[in-house]
FIMARKE-189280 format. One record per residue (C-alpha): residue number from 1; chain; x, y, z. Coordinates in steps of 0.2 Angstrom, whole numbers, always signed. Layout:
% FIMARKE-189280
PT     n   chain      px      py      pz
PT   NUM       A       X       Y       Z
...
% end
This chain:
% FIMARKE-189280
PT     n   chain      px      py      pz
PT     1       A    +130    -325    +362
PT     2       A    +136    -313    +376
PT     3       A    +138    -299    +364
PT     4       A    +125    -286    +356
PT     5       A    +129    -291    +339
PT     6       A    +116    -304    +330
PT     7       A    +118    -322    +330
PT     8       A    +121    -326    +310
PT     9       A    +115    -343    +311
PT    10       A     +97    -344    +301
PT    11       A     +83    -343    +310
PT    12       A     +92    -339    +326
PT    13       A     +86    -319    +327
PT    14       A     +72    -310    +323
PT    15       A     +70    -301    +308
PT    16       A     +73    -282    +314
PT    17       A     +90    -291    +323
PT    18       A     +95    -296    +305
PT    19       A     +93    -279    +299
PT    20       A     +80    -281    +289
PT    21       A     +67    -266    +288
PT    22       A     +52    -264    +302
PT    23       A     +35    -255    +303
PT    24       A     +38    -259    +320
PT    25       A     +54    -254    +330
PT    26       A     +59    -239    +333
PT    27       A     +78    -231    +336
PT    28       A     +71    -229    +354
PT    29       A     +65    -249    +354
PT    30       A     +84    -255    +347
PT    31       A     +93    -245    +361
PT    32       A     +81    -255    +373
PT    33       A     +87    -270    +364
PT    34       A    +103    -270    +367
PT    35       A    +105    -263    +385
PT    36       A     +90    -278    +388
PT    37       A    +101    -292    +382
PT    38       A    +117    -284    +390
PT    39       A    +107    -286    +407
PT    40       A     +99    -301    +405
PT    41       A    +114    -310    +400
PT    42       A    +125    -304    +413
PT    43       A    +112    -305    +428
PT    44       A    +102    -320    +421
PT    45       A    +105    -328    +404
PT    46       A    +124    -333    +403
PT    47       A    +120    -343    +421
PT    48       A    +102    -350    +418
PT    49       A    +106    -370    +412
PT    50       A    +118    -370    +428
PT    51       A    +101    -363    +437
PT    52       A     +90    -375    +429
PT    53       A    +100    -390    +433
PT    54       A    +102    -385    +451
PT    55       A     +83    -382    +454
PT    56       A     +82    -366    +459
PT    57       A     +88    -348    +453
PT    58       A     +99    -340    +468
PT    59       A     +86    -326    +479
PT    60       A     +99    -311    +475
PT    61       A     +94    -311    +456
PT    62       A     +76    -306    +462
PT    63       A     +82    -294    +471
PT    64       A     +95    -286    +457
PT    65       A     +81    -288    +443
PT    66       A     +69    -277    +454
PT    67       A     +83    -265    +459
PT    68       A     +87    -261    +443
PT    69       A     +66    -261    +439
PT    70       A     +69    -276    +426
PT    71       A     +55    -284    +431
PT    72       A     +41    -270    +427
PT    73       A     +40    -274    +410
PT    74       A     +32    -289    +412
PT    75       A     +17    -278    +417
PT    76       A      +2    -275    +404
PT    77       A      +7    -260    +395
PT    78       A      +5    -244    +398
PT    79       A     +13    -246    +415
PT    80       A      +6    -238    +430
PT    81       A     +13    -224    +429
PT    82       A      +7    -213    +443
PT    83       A     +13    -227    +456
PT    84       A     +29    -231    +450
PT    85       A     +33    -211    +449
PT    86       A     +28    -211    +468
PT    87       A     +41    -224    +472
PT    88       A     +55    -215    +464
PT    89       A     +54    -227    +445
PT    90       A     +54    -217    +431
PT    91       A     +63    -228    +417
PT    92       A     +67    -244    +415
PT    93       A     +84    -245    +407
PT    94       A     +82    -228    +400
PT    95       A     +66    -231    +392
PT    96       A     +53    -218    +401
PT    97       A     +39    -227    +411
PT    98       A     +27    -215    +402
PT    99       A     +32    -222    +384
PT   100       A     +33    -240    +387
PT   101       A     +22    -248    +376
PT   102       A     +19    -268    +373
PT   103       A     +31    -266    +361
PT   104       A     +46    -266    +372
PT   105       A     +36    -275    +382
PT   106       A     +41    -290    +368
PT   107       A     +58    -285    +366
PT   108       A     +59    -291    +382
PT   109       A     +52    -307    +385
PT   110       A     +61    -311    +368
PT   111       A     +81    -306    +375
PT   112       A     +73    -314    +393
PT   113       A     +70    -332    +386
PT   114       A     +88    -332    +375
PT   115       A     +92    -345    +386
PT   116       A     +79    -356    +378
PT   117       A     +73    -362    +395
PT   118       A     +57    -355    +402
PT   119       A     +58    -361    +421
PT   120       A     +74    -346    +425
PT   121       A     +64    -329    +422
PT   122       A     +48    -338    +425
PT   123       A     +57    -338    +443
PT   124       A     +55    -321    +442
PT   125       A     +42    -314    +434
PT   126       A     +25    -323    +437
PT   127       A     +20    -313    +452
PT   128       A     +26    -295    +440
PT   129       A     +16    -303    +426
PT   130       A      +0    -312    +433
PT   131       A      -3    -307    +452
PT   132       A      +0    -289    +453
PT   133       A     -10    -282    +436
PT   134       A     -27    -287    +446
PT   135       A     -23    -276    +460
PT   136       A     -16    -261    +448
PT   137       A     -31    -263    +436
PT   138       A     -46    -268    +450
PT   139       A     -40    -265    +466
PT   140       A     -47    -251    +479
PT   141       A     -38    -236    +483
PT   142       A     -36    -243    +498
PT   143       A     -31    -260    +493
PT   144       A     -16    -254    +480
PT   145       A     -10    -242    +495
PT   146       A      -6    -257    +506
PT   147       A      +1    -268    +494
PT   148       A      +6    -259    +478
PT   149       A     +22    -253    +485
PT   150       A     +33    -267    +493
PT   151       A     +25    -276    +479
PT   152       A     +31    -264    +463
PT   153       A     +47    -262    +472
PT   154       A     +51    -282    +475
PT   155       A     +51    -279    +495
PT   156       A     +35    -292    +493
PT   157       A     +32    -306    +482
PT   158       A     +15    -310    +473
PT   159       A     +10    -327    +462
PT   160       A      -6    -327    +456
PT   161       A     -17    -342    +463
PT   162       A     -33    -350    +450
PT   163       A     -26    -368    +446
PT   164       A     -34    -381    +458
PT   165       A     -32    -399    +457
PT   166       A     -50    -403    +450
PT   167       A     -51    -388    +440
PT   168       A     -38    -380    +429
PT   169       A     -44    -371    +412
PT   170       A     -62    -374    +418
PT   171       A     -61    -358    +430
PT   172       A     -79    -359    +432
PT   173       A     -80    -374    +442
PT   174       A     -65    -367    +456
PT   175       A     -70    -376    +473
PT   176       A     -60    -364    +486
PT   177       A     -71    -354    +496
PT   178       A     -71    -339    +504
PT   179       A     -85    -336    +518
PT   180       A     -87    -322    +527
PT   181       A     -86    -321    +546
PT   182       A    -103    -319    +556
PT   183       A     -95    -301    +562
PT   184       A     -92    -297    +542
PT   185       A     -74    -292    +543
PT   186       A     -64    -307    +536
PT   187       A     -66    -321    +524
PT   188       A     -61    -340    +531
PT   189       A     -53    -347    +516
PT   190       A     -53    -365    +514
PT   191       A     -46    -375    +497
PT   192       A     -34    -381    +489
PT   193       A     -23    -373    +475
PT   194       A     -10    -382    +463
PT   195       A      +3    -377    +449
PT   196       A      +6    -362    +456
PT   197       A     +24    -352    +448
PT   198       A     +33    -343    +461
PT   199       A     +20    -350    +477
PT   200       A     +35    -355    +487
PT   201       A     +41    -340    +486
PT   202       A     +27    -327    +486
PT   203       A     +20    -316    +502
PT   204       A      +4    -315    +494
PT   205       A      -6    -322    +482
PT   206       A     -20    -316    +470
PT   207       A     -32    -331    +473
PT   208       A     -49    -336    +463
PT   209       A     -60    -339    +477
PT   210       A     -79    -344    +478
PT   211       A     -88    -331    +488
PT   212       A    -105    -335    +480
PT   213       A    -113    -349    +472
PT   214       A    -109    -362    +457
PT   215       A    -102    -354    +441
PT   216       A     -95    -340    +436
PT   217       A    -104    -326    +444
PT   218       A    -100    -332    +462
PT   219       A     -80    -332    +461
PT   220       A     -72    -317    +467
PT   221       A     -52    -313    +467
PT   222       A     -45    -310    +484
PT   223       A     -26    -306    +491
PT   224       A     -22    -320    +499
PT   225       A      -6    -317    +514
PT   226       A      +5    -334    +510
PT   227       A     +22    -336    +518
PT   228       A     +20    -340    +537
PT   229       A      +4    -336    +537
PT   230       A      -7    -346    +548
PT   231       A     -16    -360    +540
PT   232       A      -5    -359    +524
PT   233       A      +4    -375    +520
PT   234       A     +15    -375    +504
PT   235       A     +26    -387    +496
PT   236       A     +36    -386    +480
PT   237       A     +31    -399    +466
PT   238       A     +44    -409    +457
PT   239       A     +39    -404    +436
PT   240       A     +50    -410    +420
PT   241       A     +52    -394    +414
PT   242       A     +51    -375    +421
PT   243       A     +61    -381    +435
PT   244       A     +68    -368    +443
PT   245       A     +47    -360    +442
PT   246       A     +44    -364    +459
PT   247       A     +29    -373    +453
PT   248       A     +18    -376    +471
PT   249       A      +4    -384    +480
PT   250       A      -3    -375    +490
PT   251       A     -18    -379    +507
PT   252       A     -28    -367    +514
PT   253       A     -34    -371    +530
PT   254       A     -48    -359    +538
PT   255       A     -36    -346    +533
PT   256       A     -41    -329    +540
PT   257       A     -40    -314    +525
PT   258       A     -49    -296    +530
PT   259       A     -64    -292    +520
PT   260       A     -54    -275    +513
PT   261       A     -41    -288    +502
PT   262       A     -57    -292    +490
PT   263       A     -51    -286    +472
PT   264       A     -64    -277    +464
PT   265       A     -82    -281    +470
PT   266       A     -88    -301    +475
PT   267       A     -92    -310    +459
PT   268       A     -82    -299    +448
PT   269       A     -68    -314    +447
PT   270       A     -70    -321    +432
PT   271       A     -71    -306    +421
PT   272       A     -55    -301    +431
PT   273       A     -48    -318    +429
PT   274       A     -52    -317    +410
PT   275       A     -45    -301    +407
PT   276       A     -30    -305    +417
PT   277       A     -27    -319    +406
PT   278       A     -25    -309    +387
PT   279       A      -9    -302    +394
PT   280       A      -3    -320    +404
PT   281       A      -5    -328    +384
PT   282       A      +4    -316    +377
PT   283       A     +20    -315    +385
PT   284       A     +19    -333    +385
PT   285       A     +18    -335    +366
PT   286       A     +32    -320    +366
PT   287       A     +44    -332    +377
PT   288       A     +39    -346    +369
PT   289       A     +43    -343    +352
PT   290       A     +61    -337    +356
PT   291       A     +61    -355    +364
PT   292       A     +59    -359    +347
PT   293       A     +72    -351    +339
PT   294       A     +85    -359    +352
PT   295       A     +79    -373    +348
PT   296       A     +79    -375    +328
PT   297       A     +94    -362    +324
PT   298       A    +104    -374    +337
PT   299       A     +97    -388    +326
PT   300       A    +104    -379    +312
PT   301       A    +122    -374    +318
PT   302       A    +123    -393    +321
PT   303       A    +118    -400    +304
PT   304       A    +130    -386    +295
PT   305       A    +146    -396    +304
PT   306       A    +140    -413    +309
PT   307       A    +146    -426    +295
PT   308       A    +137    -442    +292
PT   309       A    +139    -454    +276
PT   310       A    +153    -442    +270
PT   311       A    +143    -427    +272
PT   312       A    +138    -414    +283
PT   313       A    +119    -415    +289
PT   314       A    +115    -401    +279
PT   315       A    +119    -409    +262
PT   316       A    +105    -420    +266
PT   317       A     +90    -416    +258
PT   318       A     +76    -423    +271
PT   319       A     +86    -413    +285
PT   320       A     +84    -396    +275
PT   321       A     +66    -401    +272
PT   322       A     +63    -402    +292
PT   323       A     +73    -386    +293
PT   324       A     +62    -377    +281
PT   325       A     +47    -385    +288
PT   326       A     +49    -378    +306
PT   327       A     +57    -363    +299
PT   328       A     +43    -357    +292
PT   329       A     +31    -360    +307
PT   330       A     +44    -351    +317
PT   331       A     +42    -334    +307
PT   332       A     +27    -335    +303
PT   333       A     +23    -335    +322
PT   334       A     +33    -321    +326
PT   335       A     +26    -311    +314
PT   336       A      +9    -314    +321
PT   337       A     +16    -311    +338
PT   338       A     +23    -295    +332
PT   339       A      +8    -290    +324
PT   340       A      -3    -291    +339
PT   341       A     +12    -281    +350
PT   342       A     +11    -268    +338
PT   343       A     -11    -269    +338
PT   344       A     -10    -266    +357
PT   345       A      +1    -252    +357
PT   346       A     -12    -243    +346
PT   347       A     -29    -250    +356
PT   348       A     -38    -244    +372
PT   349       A     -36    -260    +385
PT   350       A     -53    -264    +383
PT   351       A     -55    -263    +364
PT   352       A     -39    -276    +365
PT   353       A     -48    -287    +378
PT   354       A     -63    -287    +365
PT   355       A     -56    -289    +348
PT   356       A     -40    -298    +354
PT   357       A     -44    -309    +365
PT   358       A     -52    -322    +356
PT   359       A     -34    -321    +343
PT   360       A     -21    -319    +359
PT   361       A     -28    -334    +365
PT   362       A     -25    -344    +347
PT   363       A     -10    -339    +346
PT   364       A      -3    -343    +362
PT   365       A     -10    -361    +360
PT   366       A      -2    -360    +342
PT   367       A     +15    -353    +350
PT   368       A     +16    -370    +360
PT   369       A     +14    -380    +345
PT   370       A     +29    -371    +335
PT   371       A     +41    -375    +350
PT   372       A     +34    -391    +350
PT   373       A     +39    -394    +331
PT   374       A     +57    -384    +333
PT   375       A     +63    -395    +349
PT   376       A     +56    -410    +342
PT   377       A     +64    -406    +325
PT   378       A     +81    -402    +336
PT   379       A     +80    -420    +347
PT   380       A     +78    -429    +329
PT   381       A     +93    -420    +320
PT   382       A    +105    -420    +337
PT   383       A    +101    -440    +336
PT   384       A    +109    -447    +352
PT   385       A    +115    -431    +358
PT   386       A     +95    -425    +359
PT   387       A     +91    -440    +368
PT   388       A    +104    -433    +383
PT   389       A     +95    -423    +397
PT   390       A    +104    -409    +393
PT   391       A     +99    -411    +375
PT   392       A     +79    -409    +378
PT   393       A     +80    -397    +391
PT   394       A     +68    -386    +378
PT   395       A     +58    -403    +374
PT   396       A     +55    -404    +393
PT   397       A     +48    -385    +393
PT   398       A     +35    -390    +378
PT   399       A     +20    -396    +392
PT   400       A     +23    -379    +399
PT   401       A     +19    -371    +384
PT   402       A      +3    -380    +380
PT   403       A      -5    -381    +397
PT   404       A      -4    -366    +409
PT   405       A     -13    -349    +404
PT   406       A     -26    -360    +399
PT   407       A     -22    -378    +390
PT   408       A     -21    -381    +371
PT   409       A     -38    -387    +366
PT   410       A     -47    -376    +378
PT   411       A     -39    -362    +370
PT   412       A     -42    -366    +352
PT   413       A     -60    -368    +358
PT   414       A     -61    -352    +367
PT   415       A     -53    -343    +352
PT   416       A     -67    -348    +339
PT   417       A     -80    -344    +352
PT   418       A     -73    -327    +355
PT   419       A     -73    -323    +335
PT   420       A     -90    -331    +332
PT   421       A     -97    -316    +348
PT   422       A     -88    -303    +338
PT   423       A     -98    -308    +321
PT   424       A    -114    -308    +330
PT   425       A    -111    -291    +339
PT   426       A    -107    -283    +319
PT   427       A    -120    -291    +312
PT   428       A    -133    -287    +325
PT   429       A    -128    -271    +322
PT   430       A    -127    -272    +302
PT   431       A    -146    -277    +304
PT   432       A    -151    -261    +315
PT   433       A    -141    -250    +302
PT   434       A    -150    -258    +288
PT   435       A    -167    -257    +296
PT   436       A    -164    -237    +299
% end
């Protein structure tokens, strides 16, 4: 729906859209709301099946999204304030940089996936969300004065660059390397790098590379110079789903990067790469859900007016059971989801990163799983009309979910590990208190 008021079909909206009461959203949050979905809809939404379908999103909504700073809030909350008040931003949509918190930050990617498909603002966003957070949060002076402001600004594109053909969630094991010239100004960087949103389109990227030796403690992260950039060669990857992403493969060929575009110090990549990655799950389980709600409140407009053996779908008691089924992961997800928006707002970045990193990365897997129950439920209750292509245009998207920002398994893994360090670390310190 074009307009601001709520979709009343069930499950279609979240609960603050329906009125209902929440600990969460401010007045200030529901005037966001609305001039959100206006924008997005008109510049982005109400176009993005036709978009999808073609392949690619036209290069002019970039450029209106970052005119009207509508890509900053895919940034970790709090924004970098200082710099964008140094290029003239002071508010996105009326809502002060200073007072952004991850709060909007949800609003946001819930009104930018109302489309139900993730591949049109992921055309957008990635480098906003993924490849410039490193440089605002470990670059150099130095570093953020040459790139920060054509890249805040849109006059520059970023994609952030880890996935590599051998070695996707095991970041550890990254094969591009990064060596140092014998007169110790540049890096000569040679590998390959696969997956990548937005590459085809990106100036730069924000590249895991292997200044040291095997493991973790010999990556570094490194601005990368991409489009005609000698030694870079970079194709487009044909994906079912998130098509218009600008998913990329990208070579490196003894490409020649000064020593000054290290981010942070050598061997500091994969807690940046790790830290970076709290944020990437979030937004994704954000987006992801909404998916989900286009998904199963489609499903139920459908079965309210579709007849079959003298009745509507929805007099059927196992289609109402499927309904409920998903219905209940769906809200229950977003609840979770909100409830972690709502912990950031209120925690220093690096108590976040400590206590909910282990629990972002659950439920971004666990998000994937939801929209992986709503389209399937969807496909099966449209019968031949979800079989179309048009029809599972959000099935298509489901591999999305589950894989990048770290795959499925890896992250339901990585959650439990994480919870099981934060249990040692209190009772370590439960022991010393006693012994005291």
């Amino acid at each position: 729906m074009a307009e601001n008021s709520p979709n009343p079909v069930p499950f279609s909206e979240p609960p603050y859209l329906r009125g209902l009461p929440n600990p969460y959203i401010t007045p200030a949050h529901l005037r966001f709301q609305k001039a959100c979905r206006k924008f997005a809809w008109e510049n982005l939404i109400q176009h993005a099946m036709e978009w999808e379908k073609a392949g690619t999103v036209p290069e002019h909504v970039f450029h209106t999204f970052c005119k009207a700073n509508m890509l900053l809030p895919n940034m970790p909350a709090p924004l970098p304030v200082d710099w964008l008040k140094r290029l003239g931003i002071n508010d996105i949509l009326g809502v002060k940089v200073e007072d952004w918190d991850y709060t909007y930050t949800g609003i946001y990617c819930d009104e930018m996936g109302r489309s139900g498909l993730s591949g049109p603002s992921g055309s957008l966003n990635a480098g906003f969300a993924f490849g410039i957070p490193p440089i605002v949060k470990f670059g150099s002076k130095e570093l953020q004065e040459r790139f920060l402001p054509d890249l805040l600004t849109g006059k520059k594109r970023a994609c952030i660059a880890i996935t590599e053909p051998e070695a996707g969630s095991d970041v550890a094991n990254i094969t591009t390397t990064a060596v140092k010239t014998a007169d110790g100004k540049h890096y000569i960087v040679n590998g390959t790098k696969k997956w990548i949103t937005n590459g085809i389109w990106s100036d730069y990227a924000t590249m895991a590379v292997r200044t040291g030796g095997k493991g973790a403690s010999g990556l570094s992260v490194l601005v990368v110079p991409l489009k005609n950039h000698p030694g870079v060669s970079m194709r487009r990857l044909k994906v079912s789903g998130q098509i218009t992403g600008g998913t990329t493969y990208i070579e490196l060929d003894d490409v020649k990067v000064p020593v000054s575009n290290i981010v942070g110090k050598e061997g500091d990549g994969m807690r940046i790469i790790m830290t970076n990655f709290n944020h990437e799950r979030l937004i994704i389980a954000v987006g992801v859900t909404r998916q989900a709600r286009v998904a199963l409140s489609a499903a139920f407009s459908y079965c309210l007016k579709r007849e079959a053996f003298g009745k509507t779908l929805m007099d059927q008691p196992v289609v109402r059971h499927r309904l409920a089924k998903a219905g209940a992961e769906l809200e229950t997800m977003w609840a979770w989801v909100e409830q972690i928006l709502y912990q950031l707002s209120h925690m220093t970045k690096e108590e976040g990163d400590r206590q909910l990193g282990g629990l972002t990365a659950l439920a971004k897997a666990k998000s994937a799983m939801v929209l992986n129950e709503c389209a399937q439920v969807a496909v099966l209750l449209f019968g031949g009309n979800g079989f179309t292509q048009t029809g599972q245009a959000i099935l298509r998207d489901v591999p999305g979910a589950r894989i990048p920002g770290g795959s499925e398994d890896v992250l339901l893994d990585l959650s439990v590990r994480q919870l099981v360090k934060i249990y040692q670390a209190q009772e370590k310190k439960l022991v010393q208190s006693s012994k005291i």
